[in-house]
N, C-alpha and C positions, 0 to 999 in steps of 0.2 A: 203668104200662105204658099206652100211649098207641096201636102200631101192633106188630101181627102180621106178617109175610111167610110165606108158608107154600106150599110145592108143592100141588098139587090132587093128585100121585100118590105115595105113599108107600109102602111095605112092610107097614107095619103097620096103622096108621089113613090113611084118604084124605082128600083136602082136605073134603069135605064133614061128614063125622066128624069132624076136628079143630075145624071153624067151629063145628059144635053143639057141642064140650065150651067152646071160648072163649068163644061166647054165652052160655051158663049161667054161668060164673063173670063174665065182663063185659058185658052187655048194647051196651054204649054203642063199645066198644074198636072201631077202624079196622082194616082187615083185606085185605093184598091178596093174591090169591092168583093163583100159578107156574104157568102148566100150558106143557110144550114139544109135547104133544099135540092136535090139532084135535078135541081130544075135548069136543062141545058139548055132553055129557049136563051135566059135570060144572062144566063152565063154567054152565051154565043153574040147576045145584043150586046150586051159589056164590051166585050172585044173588039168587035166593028167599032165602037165608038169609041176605042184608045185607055180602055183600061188596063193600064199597070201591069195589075197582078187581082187574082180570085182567091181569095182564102176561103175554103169548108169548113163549117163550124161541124163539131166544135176542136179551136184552135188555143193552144194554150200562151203564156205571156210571153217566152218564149219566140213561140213561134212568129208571131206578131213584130214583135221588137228587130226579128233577124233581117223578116219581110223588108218592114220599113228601111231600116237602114241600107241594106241591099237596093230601095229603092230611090232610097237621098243619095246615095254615095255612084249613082251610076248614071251614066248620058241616057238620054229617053230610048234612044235607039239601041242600048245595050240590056235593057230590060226585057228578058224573053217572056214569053210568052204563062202564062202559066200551067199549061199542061207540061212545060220543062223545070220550071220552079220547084226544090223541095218543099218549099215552105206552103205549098197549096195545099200537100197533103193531110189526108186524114192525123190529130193529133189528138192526146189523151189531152182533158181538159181537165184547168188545174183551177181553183178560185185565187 
């Protein structure tokens, strides 16, 4: 396993509880995580803890598919941030 996707807001475990169980079993693993909320706590806890990339929903296939790939095809340490990322932006959502 190479890339996680994961909502930042769950029912049971939250996106940032999820990131610390995947960081302990993989250290190294790419990881971006979902939030449709402007909720900066957890987008902030994301990042501390070595997430990827942040997509805002809603995000269309698109956007997703650019994300990813962008994200397999680069060294951890060349993945910036995602307030530099186009792909975190606001998109029209498509089904």
């Amino acid at each position: 396993m190479r890339l996680v996707l994961t909502d930042m807001m769950m029912p049971v475990m939250d996106g940032p509880g999820m990131i610390r169980a995947l960081r302990r079993l993989n250290p190294q693993l790419a990881i971006i995580g979902s939030n449709g909320l402007a909720e900066e706590q957890k987008a902030g806890e994301a990042r501390q803890l070595g997430v990827s990339l942040i997509l805002m929903k809603p995000y269309n296939a698109e956007t997703l598919l650019k994300a990813i790939a962008r994200i397999l095809h680069s060294e951890p340490e060349q993945v910036s941030d995602s307030a530099d990322c186009p792909e975190h932006r606001h998109s029209e959502h498509t089904a």
